[in-house]
The first five atom37 places (N, CA, C, CB, O) and aatype in JSON, in Angstrom:
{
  "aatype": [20, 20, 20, 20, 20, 20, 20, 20, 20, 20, 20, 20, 20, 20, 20, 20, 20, 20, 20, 20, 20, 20, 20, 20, 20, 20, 20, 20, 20, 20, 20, 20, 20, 20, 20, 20, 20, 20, 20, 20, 20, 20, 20, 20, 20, 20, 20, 20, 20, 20, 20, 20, 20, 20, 20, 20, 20, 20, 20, 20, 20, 20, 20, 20, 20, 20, 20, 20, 20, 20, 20, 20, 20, 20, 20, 20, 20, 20, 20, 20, 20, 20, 20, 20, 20, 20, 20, 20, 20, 20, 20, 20, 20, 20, 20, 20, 20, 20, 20, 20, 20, 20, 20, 20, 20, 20, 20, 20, 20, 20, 20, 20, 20, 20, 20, 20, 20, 20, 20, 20, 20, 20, 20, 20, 20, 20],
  "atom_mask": [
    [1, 1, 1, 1, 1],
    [1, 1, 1, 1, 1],
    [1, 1, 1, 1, 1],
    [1, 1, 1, 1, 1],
    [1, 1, 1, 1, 1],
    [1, 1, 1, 1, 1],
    [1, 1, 1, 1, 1],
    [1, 1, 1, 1, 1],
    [1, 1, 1, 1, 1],
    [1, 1, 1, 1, 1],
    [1, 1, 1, 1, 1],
    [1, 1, 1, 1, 1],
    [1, 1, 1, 1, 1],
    [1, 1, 1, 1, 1],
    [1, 1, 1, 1, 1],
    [1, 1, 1, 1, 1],
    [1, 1, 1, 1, 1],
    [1, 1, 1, 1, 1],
    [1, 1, 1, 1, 1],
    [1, 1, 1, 1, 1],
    [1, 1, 1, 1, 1],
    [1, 1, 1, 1, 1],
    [1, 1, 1, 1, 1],
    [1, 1, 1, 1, 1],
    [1, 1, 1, 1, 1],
    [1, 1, 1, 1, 1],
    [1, 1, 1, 1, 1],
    [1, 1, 1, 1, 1],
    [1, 1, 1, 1, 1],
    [1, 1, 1, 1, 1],
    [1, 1, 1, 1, 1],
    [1, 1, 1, 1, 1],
    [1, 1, 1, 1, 1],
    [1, 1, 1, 1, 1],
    [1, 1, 1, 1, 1],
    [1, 1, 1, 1, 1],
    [1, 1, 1, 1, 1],
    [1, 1, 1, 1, 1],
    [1, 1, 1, 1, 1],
    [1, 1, 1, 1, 1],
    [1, 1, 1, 1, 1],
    [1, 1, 1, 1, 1],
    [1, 1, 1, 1, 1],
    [1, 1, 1, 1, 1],
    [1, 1, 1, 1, 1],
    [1, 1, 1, 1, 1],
    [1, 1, 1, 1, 1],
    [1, 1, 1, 1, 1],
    [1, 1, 1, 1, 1],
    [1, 1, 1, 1, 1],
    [1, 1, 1, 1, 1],
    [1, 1, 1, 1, 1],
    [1, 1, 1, 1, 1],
    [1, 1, 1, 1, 1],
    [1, 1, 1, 1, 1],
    [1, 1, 1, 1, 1],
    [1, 1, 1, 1, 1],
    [1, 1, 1, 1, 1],
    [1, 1, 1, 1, 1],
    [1, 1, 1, 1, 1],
    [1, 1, 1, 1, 1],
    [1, 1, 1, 1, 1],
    [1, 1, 1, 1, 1],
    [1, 1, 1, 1, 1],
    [1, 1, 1, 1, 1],
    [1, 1, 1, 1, 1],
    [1, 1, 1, 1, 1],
    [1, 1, 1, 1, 1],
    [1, 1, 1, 1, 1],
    [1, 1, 1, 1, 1],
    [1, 1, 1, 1, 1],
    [1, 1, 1, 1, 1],
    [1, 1, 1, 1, 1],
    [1, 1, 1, 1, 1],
    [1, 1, 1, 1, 1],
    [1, 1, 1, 1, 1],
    [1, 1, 1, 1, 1],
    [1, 1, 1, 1, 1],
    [1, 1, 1, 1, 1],
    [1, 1, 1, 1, 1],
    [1, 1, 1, 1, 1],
    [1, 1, 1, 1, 1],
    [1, 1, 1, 1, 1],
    [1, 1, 1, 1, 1],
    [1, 1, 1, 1, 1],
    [1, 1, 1, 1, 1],
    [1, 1, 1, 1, 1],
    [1, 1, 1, 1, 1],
    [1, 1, 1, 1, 1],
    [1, 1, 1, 1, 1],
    [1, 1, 1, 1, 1],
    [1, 1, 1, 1, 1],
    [1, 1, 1, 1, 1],
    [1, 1, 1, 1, 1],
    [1, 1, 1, 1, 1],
    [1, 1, 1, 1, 1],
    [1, 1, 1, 1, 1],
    [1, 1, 1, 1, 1],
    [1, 1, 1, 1, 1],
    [1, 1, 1, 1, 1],
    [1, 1, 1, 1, 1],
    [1, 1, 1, 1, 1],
    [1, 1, 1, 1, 1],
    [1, 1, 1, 1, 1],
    [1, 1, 1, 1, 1],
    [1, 1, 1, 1, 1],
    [1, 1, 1, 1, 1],
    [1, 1, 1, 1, 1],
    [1, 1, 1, 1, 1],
    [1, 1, 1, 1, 1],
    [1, 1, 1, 1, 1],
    [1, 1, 1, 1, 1],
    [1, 1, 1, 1, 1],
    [1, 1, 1, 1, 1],
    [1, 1, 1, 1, 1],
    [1, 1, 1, 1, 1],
    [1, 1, 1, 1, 1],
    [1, 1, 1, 1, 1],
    [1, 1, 1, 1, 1],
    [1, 1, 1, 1, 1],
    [1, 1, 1, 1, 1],
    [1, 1, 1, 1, 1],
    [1, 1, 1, 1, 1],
    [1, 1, 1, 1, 1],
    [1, 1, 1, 1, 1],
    [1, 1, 1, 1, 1]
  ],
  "atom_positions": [
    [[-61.91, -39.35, 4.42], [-61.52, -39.21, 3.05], [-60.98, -40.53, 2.55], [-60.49, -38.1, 2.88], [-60.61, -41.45, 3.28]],
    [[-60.98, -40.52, 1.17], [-60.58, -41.8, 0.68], [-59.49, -41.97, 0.64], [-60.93, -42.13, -0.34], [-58.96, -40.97, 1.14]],
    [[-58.44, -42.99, 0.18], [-56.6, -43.13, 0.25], [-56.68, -42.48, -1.11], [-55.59, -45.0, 0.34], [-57.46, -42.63, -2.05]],
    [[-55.42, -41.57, -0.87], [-55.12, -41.03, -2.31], [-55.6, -39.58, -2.36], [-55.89, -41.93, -3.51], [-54.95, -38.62, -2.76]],
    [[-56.85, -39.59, -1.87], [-57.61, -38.3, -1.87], [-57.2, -36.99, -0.79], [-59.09, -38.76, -1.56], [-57.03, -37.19, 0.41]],
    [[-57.11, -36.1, -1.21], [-56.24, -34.93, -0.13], [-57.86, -34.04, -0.02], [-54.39, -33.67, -1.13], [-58.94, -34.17, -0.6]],
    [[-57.36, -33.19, 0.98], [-58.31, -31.66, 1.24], [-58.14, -30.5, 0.12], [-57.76, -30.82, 2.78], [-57.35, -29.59, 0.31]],
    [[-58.54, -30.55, -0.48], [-58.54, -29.56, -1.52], [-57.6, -27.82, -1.16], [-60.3, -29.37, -1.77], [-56.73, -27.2, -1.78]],
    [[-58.76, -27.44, 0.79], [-58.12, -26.24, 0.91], [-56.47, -26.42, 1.51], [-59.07, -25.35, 1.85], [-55.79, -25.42, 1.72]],
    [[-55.94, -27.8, 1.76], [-55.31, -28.19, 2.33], [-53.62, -27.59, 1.38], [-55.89, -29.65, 2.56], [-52.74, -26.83, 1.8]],
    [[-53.71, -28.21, 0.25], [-52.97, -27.8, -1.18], [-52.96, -26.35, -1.26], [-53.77, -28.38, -2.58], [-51.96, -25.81, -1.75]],
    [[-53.81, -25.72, -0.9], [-53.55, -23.88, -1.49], [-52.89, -23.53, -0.35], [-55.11, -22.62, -1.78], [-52.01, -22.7, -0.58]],
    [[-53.01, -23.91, 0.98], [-51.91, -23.09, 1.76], [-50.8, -23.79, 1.9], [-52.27, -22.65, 3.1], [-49.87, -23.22, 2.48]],
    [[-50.63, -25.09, 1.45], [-49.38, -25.34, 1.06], [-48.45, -24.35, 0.26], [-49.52, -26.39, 0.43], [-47.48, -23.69, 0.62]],
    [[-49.13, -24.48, -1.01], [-49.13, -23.63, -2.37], [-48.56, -22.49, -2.08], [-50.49, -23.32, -3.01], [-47.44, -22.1, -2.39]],
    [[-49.61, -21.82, -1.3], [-49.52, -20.18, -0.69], [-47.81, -20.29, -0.11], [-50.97, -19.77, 0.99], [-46.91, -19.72, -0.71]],
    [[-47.63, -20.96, 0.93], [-46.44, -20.77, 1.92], [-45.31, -21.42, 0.41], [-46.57, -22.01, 3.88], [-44.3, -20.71, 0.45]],
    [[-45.22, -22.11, -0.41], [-44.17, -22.69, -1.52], [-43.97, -21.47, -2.08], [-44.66, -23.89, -2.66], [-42.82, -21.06, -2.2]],
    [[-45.09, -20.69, -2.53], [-45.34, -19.69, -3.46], [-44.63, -18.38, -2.73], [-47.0, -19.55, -3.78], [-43.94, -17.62, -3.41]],
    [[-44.76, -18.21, -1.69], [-44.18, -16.92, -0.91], [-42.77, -17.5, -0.48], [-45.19, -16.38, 0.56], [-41.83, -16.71, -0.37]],
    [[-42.59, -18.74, -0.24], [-40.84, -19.14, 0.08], [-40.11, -18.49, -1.07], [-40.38, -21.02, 0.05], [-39.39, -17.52, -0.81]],
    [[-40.2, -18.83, -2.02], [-39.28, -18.8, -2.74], [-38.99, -17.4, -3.31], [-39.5, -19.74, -3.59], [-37.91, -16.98, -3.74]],
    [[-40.38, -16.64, -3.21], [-40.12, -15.03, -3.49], [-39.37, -14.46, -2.49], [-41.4, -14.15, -3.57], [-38.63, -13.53, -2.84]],
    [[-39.36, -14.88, -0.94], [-39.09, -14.17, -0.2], [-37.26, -14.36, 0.01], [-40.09, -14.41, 0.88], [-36.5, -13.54, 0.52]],
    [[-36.87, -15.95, -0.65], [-35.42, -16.06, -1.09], [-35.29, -15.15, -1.95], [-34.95, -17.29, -1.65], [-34.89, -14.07, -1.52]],
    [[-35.47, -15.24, -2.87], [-35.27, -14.28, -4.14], [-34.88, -12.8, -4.08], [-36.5, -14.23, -4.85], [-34.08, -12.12, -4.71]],
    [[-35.82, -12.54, -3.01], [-35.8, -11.12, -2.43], [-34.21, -11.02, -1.59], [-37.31, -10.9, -1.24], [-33.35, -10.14, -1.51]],
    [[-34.32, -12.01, -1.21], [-33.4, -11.82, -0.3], [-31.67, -11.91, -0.99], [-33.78, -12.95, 0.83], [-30.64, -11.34, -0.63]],
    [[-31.88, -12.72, -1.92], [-30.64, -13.01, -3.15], [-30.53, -11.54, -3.64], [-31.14, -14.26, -4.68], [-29.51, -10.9, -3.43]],
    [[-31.48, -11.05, -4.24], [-31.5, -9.48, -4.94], [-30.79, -8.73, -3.87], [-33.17, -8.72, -5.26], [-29.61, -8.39, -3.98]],
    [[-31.48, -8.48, -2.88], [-31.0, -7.46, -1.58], [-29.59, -8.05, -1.5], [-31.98, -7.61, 0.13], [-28.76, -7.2, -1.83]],
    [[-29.02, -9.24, -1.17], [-27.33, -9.72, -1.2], [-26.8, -9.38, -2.37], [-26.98, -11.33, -1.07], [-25.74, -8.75, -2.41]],
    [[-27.44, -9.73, -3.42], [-26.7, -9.07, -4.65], [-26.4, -7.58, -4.98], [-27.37, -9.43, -5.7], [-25.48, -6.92, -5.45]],
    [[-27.75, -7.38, -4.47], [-27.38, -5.68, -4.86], [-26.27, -5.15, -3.65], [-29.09, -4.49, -4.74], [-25.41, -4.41, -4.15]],
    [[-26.13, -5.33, -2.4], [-24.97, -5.07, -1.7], [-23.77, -5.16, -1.86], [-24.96, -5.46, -0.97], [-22.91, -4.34, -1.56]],
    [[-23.62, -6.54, -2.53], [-22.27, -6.43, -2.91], [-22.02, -5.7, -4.62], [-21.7, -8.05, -2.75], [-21.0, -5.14, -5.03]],
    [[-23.0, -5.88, -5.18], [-22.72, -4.9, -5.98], [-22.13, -3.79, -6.07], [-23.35, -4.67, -6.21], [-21.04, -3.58, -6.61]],
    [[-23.06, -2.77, -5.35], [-22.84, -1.35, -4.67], [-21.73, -1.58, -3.77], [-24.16, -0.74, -3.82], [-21.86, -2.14, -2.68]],
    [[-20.21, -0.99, -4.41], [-19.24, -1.01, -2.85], [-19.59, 0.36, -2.46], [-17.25, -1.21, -2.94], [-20.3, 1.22, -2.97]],
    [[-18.86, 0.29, -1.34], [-19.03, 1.24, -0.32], [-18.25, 2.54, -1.22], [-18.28, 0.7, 1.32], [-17.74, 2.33, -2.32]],
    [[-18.26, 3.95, -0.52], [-18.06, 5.15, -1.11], [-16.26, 5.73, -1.17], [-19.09, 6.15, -0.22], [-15.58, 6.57, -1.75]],
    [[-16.09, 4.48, 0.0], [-14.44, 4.85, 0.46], [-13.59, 4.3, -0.39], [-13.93, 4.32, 1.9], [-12.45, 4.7, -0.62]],
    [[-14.24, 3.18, -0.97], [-13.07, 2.21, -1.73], [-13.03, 3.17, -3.13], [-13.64, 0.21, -2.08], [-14.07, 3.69, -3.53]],
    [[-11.88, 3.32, -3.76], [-11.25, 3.51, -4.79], [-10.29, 3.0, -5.38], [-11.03, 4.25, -4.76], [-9.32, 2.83, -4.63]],
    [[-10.14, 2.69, -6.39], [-9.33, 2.16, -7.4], [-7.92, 2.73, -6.76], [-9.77, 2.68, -9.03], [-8.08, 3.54, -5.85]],
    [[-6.69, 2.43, -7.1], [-5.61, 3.28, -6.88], [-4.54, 2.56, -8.18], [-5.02, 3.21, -5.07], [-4.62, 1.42, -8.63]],
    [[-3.66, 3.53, -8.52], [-1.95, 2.89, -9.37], [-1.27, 2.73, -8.65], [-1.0, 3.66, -10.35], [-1.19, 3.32, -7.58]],
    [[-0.28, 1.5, -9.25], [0.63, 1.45, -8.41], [1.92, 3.02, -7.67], [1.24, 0.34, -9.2], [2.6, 3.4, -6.71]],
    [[1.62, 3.22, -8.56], [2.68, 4.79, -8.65], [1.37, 5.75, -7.49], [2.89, 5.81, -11.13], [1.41, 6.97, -7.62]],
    [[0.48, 5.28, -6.64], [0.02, 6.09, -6.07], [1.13, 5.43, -4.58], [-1.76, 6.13, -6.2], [1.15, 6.23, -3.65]],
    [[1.75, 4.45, -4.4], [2.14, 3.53, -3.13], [3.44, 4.5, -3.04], [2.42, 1.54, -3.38], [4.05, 5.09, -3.93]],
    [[3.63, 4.45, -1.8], [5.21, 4.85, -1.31], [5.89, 4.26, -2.38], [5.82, 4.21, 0.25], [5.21, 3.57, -3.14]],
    [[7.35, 4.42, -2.67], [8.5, 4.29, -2.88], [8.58, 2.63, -2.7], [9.32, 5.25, -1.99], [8.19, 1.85, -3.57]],
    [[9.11, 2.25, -1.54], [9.95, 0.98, -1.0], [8.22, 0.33, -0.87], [11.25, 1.23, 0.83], [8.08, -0.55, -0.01]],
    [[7.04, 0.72, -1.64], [6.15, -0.26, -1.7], [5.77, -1.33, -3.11], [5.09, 0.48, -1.31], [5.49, -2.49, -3.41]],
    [[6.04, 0.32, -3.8], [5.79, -0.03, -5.08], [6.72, -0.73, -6.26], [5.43, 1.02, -5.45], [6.36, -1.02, -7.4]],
    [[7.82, -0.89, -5.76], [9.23, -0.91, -6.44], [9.71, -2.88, -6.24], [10.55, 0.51, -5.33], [9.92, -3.44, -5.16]],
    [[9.74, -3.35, -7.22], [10.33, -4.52, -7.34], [11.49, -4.63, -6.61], [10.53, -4.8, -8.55], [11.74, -5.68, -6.01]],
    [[12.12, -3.82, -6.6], [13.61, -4.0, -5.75], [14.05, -3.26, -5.94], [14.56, -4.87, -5.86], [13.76, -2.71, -7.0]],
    [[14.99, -2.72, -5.15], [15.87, -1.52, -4.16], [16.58, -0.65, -5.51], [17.42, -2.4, -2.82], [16.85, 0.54, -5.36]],
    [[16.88, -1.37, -6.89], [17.14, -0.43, -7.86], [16.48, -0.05, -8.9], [18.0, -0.64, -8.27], [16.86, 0.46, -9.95]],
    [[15.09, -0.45, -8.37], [14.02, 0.09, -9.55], [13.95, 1.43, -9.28], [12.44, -0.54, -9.57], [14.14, 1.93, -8.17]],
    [[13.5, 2.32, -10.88], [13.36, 3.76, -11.02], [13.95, 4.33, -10.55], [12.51, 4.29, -10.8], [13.61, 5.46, -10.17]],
    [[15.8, 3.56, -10.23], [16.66, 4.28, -10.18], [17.63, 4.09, -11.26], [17.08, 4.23, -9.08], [18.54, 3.32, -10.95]],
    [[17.7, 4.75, -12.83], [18.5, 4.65, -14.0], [19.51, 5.27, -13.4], [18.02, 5.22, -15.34], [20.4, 4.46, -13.16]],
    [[19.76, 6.36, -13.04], [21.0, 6.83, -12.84], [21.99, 6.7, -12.04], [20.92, 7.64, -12.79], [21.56, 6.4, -10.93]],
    [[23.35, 6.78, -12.05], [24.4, 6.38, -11.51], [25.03, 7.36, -11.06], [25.07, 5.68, -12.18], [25.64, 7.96, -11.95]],
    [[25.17, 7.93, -9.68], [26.33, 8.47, -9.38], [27.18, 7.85, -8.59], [26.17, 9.5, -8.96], [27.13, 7.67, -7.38]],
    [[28.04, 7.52, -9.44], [29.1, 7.3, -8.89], [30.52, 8.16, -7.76], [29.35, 6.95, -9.9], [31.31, 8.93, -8.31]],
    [[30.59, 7.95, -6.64], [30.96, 8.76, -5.92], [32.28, 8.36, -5.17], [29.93, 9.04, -5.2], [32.36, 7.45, -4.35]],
    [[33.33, 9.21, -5.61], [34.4, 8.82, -4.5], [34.73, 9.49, -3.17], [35.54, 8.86, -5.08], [34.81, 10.71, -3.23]],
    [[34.91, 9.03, -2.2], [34.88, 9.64, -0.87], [35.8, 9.39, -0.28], [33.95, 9.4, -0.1], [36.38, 8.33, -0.5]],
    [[36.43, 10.6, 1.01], [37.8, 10.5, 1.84], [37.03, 9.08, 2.53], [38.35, 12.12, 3.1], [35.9, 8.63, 2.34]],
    [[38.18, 8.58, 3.44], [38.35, 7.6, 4.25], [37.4, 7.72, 5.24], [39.6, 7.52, 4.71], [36.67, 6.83, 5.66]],
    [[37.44, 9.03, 5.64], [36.73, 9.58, 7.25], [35.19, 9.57, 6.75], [37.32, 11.55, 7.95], [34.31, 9.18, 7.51]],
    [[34.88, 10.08, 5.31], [33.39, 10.4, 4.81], [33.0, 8.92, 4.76], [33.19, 11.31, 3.21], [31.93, 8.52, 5.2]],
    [[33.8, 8.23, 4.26], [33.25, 6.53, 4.24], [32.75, 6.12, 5.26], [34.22, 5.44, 4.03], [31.65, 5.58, 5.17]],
    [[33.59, 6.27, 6.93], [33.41, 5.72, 8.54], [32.27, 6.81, 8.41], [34.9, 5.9, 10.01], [31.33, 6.23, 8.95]],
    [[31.81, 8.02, 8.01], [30.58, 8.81, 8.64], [29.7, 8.21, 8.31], [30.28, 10.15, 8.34], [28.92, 7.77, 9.15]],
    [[29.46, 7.87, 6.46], [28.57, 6.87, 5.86], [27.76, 5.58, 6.83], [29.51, 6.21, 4.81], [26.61, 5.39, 7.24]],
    [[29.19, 4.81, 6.92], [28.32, 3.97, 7.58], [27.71, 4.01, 8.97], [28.86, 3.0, 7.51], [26.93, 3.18, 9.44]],
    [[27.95, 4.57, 9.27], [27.57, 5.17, 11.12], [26.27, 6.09, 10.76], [29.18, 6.49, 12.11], [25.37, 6.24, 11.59]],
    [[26.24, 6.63, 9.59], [24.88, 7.3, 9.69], [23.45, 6.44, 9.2], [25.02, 8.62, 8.77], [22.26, 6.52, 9.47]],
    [[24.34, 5.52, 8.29], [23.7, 4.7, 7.63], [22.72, 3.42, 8.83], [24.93, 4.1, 6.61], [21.55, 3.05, 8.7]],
    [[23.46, 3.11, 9.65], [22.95, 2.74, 11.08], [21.75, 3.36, 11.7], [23.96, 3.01, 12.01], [20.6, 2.92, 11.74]],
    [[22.37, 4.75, 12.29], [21.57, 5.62, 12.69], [20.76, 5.88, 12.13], [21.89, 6.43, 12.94], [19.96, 6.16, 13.02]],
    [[20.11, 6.08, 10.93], [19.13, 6.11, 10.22], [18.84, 4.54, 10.49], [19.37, 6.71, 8.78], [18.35, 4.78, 11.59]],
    [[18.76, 3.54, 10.42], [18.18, 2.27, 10.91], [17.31, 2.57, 12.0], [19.2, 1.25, 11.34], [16.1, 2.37, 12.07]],
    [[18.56, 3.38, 13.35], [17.85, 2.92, 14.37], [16.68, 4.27, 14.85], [19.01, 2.42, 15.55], [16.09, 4.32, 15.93]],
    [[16.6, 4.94, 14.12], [15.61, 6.56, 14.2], [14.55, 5.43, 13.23], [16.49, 8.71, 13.11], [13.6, 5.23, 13.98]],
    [[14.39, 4.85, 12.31], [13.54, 4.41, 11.03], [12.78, 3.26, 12.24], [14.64, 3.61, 9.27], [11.6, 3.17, 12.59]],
    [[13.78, 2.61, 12.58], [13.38, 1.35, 13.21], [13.34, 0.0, 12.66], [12.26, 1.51, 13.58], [13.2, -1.09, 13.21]],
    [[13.51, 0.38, 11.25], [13.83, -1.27, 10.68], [14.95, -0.81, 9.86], [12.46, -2.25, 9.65], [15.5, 0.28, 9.72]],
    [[15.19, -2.64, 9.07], [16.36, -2.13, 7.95], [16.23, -1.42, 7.08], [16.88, -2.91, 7.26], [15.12, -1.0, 6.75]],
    [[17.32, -1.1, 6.49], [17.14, 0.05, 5.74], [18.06, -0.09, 4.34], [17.54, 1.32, 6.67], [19.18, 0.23, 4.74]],
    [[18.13, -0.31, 3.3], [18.75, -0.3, 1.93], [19.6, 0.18, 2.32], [18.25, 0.27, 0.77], [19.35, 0.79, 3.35]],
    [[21.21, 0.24, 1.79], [22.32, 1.1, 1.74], [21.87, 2.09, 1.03], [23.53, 0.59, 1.24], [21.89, 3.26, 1.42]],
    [[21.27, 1.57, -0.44], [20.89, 2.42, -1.67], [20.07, 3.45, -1.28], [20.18, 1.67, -2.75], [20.3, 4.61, -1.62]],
    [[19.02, 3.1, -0.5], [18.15, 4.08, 0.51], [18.75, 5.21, 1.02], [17.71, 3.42, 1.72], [18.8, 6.3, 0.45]],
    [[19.35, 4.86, 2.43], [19.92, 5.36, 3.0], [20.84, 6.62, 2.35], [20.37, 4.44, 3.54], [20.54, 7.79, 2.58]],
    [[21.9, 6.27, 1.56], [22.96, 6.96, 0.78], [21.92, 7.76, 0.25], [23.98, 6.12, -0.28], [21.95, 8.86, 0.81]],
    [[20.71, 7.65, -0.88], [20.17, 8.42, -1.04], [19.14, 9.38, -0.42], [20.05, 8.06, -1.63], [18.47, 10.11, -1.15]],
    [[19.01, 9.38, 0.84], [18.3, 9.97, 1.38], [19.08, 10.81, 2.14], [17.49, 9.29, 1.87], [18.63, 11.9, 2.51]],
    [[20.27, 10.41, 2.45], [21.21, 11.14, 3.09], [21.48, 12.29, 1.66], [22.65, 10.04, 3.72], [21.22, 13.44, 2.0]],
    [[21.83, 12.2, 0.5], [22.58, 12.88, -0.15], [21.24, 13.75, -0.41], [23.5, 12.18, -1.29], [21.42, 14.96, -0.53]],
    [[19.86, 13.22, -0.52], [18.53, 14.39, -0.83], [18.69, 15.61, 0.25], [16.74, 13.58, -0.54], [18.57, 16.83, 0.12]],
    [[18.97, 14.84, 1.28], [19.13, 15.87, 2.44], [19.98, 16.79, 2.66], [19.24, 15.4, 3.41], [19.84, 17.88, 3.22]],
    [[21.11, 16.19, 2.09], [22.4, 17.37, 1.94], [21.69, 18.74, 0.77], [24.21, 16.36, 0.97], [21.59, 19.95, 1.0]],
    [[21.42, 18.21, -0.06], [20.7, 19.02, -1.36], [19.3, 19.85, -0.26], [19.9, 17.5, -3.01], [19.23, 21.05, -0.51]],
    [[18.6, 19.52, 0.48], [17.48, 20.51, 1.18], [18.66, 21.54, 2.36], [15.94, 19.27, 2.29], [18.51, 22.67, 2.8]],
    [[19.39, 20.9, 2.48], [20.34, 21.71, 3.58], [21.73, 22.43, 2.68], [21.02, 20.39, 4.94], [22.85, 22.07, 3.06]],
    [[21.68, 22.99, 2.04], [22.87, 23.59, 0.94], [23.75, 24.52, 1.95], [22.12, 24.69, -0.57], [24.94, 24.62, 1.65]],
    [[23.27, 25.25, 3.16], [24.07, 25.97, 3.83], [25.26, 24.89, 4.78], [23.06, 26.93, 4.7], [26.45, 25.11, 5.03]],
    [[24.74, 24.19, 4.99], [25.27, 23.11, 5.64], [26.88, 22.48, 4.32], [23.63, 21.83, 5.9], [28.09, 22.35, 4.51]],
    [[26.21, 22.31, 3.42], [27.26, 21.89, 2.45], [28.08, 22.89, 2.07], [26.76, 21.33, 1.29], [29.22, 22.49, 1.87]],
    [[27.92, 24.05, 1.9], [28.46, 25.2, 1.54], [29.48, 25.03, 2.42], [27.67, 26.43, 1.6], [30.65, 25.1, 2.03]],
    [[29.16, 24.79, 3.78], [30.44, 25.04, 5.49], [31.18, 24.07, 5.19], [29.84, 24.74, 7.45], [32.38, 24.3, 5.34]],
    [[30.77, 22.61, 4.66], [31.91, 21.72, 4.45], [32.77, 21.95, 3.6], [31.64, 20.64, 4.19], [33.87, 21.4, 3.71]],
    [[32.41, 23.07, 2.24], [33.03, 23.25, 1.19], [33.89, 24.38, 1.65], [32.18, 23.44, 0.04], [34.83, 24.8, 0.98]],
    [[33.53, 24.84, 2.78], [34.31, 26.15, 2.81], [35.21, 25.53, 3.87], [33.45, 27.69, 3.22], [36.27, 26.14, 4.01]],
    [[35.07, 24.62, 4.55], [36.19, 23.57, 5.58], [37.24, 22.94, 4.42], [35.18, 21.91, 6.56], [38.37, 23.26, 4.81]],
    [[37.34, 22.32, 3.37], [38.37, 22.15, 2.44], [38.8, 23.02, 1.28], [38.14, 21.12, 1.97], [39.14, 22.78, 0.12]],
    [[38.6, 24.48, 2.27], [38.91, 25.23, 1.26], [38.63, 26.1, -0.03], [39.28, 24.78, 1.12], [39.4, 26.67, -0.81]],
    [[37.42, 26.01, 0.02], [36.5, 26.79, -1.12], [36.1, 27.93, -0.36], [35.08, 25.95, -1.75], [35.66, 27.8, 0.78]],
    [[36.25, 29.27, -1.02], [35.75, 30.79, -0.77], [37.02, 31.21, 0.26], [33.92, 30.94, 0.07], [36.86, 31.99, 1.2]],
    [[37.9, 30.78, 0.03], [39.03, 31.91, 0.82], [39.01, 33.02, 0.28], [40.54, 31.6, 0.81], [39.74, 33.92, 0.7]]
  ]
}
């Protein structure tokens, strides 16, 4: 052949294999695209108000407006903090005072017979 001059059938299966590369990327971009497109069936959206408590909460006195303020004997103060512990070490990590106090006092409120006996120990229902 002359300089300059190519094989004629030489160019079409070039052609051919250029011509099928780039579809067969393409294909393959679509198929990656469409995967991540499509998430999977498990993932769902969620609110924050779907998270625990001590997840969702900026800090230890959020979505708590109210105040009770509480005065206590000497001895209820030393139980406080000794339970307040013990709940640490049953939980296994730290634990808010604010927590604690309130989870202790929810619990008094699910156990009312229990509070009733203390009330009837200083004297209520003689």
């Amino acid at each position: 052949m002359k300089s300059g001059a190519s094989d004629p059938f030489a160019d079409d299966t070039d052609e051919q294999t250029t011509e099928n590369e780039p579809m067969e990327s393409a294909d393959s971009v679509n198929e990656t695209t469409d995967e991540a497109v499509t998430p999977e069936s498990n993932t769902r959206q969620f609110n924050r108000s779907d998270l625990p408590y001590t997840l969702r909460r900026e800090n230890v006195k959020d979505e708590r407006d109210s105040v009770h303020q509480l005065f206590v004997l000497d001895s209820t103060d030393s139980r406080a903090k000794d339970a307040e512990r013990d709940l640490e070490s049953i939980i296994g990590d730290d634990v808010y005072r604010l927590d604690a106090r309130e989870a202790i006092y929810l619990a008094g409120m699910q156990n009312l017979d229990e509070a009733a006996g203390i009330l009837r120990e200083w004297g209520y229902d003689l």
